[in-house]
N, C-alpha and C positions, 0 to 999 in steps of 0.2 A: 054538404055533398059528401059521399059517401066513396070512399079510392081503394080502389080492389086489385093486388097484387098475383092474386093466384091466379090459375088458368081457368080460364071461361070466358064469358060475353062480355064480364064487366071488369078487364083489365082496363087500369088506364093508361094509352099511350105516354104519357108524356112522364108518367112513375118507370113504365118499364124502359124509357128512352135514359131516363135518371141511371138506371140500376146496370144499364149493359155500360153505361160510359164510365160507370165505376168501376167496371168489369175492366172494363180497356183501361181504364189508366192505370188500374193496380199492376193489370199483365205488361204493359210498357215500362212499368217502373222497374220491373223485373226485370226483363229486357236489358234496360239501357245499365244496368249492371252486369250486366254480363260478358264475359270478352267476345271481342273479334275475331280475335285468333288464341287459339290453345295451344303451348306448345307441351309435348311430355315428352318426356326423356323416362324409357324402362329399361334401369340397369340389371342385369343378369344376377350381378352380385355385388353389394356393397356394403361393407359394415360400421354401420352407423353407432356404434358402442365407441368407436375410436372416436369423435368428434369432440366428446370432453378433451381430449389429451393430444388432439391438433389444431394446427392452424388452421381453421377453413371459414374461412371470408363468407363464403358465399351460405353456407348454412346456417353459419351465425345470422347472417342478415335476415332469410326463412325463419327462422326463429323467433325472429322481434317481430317483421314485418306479414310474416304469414302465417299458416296452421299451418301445425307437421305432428305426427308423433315415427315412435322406433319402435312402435308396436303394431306391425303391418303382418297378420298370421296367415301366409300362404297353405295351400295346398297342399295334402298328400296324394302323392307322393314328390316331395321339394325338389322337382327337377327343372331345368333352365326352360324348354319349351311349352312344356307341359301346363307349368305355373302360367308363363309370358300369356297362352292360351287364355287361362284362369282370370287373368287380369283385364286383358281388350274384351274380353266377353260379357264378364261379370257373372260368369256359369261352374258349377265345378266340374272337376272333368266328367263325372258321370254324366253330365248333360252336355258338356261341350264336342266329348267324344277321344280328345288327348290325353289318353289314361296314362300315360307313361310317354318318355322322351323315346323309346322304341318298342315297338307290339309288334303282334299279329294281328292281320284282321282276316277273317275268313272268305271274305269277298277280294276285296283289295289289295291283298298279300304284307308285304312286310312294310310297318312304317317305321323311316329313321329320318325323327328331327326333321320331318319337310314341313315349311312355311303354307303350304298352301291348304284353304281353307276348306276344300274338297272333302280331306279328309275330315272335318266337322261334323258332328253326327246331329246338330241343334245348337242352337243359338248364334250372335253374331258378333265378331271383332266390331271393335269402333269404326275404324272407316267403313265397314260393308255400313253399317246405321245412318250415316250420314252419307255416303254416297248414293243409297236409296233416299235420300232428301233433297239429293242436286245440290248436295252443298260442296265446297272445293276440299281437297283432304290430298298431303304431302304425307307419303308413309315411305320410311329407309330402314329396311331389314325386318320390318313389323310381323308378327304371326297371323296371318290370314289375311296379307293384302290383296290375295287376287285368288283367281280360282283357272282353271285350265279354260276355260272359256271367255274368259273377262279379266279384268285388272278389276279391283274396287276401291280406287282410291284415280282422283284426279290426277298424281304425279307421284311414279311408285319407283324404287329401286328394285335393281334386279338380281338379288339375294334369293336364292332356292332353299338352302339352310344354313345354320352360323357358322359351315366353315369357308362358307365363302362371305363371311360378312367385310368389309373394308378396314374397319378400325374406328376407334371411337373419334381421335383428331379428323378424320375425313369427315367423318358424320357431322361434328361440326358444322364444317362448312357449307353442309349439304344444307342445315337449322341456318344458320347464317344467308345463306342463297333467298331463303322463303320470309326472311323477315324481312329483306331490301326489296323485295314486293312490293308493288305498289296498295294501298291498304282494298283496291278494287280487285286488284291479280291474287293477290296473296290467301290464300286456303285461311278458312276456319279450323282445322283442326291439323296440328303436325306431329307427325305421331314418330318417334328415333328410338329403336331398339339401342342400346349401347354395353360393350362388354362389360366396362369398368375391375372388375378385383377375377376376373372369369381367370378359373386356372391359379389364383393365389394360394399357395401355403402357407405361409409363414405372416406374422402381424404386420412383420415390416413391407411386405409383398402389399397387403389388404391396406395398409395407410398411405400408400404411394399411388395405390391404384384412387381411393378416398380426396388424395390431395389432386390428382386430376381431374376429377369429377367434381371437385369444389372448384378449380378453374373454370373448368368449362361454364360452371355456373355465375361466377364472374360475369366472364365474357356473354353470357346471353346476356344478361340482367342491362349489363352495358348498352349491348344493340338493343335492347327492348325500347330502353332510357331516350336513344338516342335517337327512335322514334317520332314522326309527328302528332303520331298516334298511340304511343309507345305504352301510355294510361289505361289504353282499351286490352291490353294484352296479358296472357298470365302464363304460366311458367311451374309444371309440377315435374318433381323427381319422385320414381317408386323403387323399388326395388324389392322383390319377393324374398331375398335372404343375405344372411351377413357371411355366413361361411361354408365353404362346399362341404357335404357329408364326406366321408370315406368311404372308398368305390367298394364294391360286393368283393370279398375275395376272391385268390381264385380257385380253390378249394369247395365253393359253391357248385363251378362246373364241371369240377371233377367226380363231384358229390352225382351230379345227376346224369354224368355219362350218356349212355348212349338210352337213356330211358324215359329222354325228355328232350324239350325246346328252351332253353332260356334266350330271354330278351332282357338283359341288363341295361340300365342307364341310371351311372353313378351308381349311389347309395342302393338302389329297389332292384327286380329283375320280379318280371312273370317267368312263368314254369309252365309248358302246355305239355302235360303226357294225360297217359291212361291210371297205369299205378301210381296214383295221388298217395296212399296209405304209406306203401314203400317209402317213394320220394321223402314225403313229410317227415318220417324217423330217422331218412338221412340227414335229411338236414338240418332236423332241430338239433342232431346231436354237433354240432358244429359251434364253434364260440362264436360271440356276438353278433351271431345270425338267427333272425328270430322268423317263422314262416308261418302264414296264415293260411287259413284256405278261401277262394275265394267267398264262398258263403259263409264264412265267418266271418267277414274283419269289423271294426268296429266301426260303426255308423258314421263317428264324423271322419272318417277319410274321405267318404264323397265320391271314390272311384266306380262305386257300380257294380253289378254282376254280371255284365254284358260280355258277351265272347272274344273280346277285346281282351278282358282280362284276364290270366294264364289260372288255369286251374289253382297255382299258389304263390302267395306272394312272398317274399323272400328280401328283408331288408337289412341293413346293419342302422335304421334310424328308422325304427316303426311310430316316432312322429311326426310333423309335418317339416322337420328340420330348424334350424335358426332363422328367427323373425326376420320380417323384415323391414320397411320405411317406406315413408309414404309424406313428402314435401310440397306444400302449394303456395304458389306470391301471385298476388295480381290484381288484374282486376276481378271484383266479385268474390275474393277471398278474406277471409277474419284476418285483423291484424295483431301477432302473438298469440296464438290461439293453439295451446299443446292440446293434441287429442288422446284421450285415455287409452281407443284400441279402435284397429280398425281391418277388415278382412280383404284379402285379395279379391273376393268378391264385389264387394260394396265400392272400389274403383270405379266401373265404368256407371255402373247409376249414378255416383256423385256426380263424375265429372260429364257425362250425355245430359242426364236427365234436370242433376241440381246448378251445375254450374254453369253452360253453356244453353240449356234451356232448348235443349230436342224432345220436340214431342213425336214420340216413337212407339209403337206398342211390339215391344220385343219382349222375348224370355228372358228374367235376369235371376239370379238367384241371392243378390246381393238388396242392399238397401241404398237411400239417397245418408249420408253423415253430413243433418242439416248445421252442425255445430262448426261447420269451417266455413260456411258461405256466411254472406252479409245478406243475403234476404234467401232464406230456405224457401221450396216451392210451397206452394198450398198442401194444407196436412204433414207436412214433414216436421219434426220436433227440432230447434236449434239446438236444443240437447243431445247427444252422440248416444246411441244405442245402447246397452251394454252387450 
């Protein structure tokens, strides 16, 4: 007798009944690796180069026990919201639309540092992805939890920008709240903006902020532990940079007078005038100020030509800043698993697409880095990209 696989009259049922349950049980096997609940914590700023030369509990344990590397390469331009954008998206800003922690939009007027995802010109934060899935999703101080019409997240704090964020020890609590969940109440995805080293100068500033943030990492691990379910759960830290640039001079705005628009934040600033040629001569003649125009700048900034961004750009770190890290433990994660390098992009694909396992057909600009999960999806290399 003769058994025929392909499509036509002479499939045989009881082959293709064979092949779909193989189907099922690989995609269940996947599955039941995967967490319940995600929690991430994305710190502002933390530098991860100090951890040889401190005490921290909590990373050392990420270390044996999970993948991590210190080679996590954000964004230009390395600004606090801008990046945070870069990261829940997995888009660069040219496609996300948060060119800068402050612009111009020609429509929508002045943007500074606002949370809301309105302003997005394409693509979507994590919670918007799972909240169009009806899945549960706890977001505190997150870029793009809601929009002027809707929240997108099941249980959202009420943070508009980071100067009204609460504090890192409150936020805690807030992560603490959602793990004594029952595992039926409790969100699949919890998503905590957290300052950590925001505003540090000085090393001993960045190791103190470090040594908190290895607490707090303690402390979940603990509540995870303590768990009935605590096994199904996993626990990533990122963080897009280790050390804040140095802010624009001020000498840049005096350079451009009354002959222009500057929108600084931090390190970068757009320039919207007419006399671009002018402007340009001023300011290249300026120390450690370097200005591009916008149709010039070099391809991998990723910011775009869009009227968002100032006819020049104008940086005292015309690259994407200090690296930054990227920490995973749990369930469905490698155990001791250093990763060679990984982009702020390729965040939310790992963790939507590889690790938690949403099937989702969104814009990403990022990859899945199948080399930190314990069963990469279908097609994806356990090998980490270069």
């Amino acid at each position: 007798m003769k058994f025929l696989c392909s499509a036509g009259r002479g499939r045989n049922p009881l082959v293709l009944a064979g092949v779909l349950m193989v189907a099922w049980a690989a995609a269940a096997s996947a599955w039941a690796q995967s967490p319940k609940t995600l929690v991430v914590l994305l710190y502002e700023q933390l530098d991860s180069s100090l951890i040889e030369s401190t005490e921290t509990p909590g990373f050392d344990r990420i270390r044996k026990e999970g993948a991590w590397t210190d080679s996590l390469t954000p964004a230009f331009p390395n600004t606090a919201v801008s990046n945070a954008f870069t990261i829940s998206s997995g888009c660069w800003p040219e496609n996300h639309g948060i060119v800068l922690d402050r612009f111009q939009d020609p429509s929508r007027g002045d943007y500074d540092r606002f949370l809301n995802a309105d302003w997005m010109t394409g693509c979507m934060p994590m919670n918007e992805i799972l909240n169009q899935k009806r899945r549960m999703v706890g977001v505190m101080g997150w870029p793009g939890r809601f929009r002027a019409t809707a929240s997108l997240a099941s249980m959202v704090s009420q943070e508009k920008t980071p100067d009204s964020f609460v504090g890192d020890d409150a936020r805690l609590v807030s992560v603490g709240h959602f793990l004594k969940m029952s595992h039926i109440n409790r969100p699949s995805l919890v998503l905590a903006y957290m300052e950590g080293a925001k505003g540090a100068k000085t090393e001993d500033e960045r190791r103190r902020a470090l040594l908190a943030a290895d607490a707090t990492i303690v402390k979940l691990m603990q509540d995870i532990e303590a768990l009935a379910d605590g096994k199904m759960l996993a626990l990533v830290v990122v963080s897009a940079r280790a050390v804040q640039p140095a802010p624009l001079p001020e000498a840049v705005s005096v350079a451009i007078g009354a002959n222009g628009v500057l929108t600084a934040s931090e390190a970068t600033g757009f320039v919207y005038g007419t006399d671009t040629a002018a402007l340009s001569q001023k300011l290249s003649a300026l120390d450690g100020v370097s200005v591009t125009p916008r149709d010039g700048q070099p391809e991998v900034w990723k910011v775009g030509t869009g009227p968002r961004v100032g006819d020049l750009i104008v940086s005292t770190d015309a690259t994407s800043g200090s690296g930054g890290m990227f920490y995973a433990w749990g369930r469905g994660v490698q155990a001791g698993r250093k990763l060679p390098a990984m982009r702020a992009v390729d965040v939310n694909p790992t963790l939507i697409r590889g690790l938690i396992r949403v099937r989702a057909d969104y814009p990403s600009d990022g990859r899945i880095i199948g080399e930190l999960l314990t069963r990469p999806p279908n097609g994806v290399s356990a090998q980490a990209s270069p």
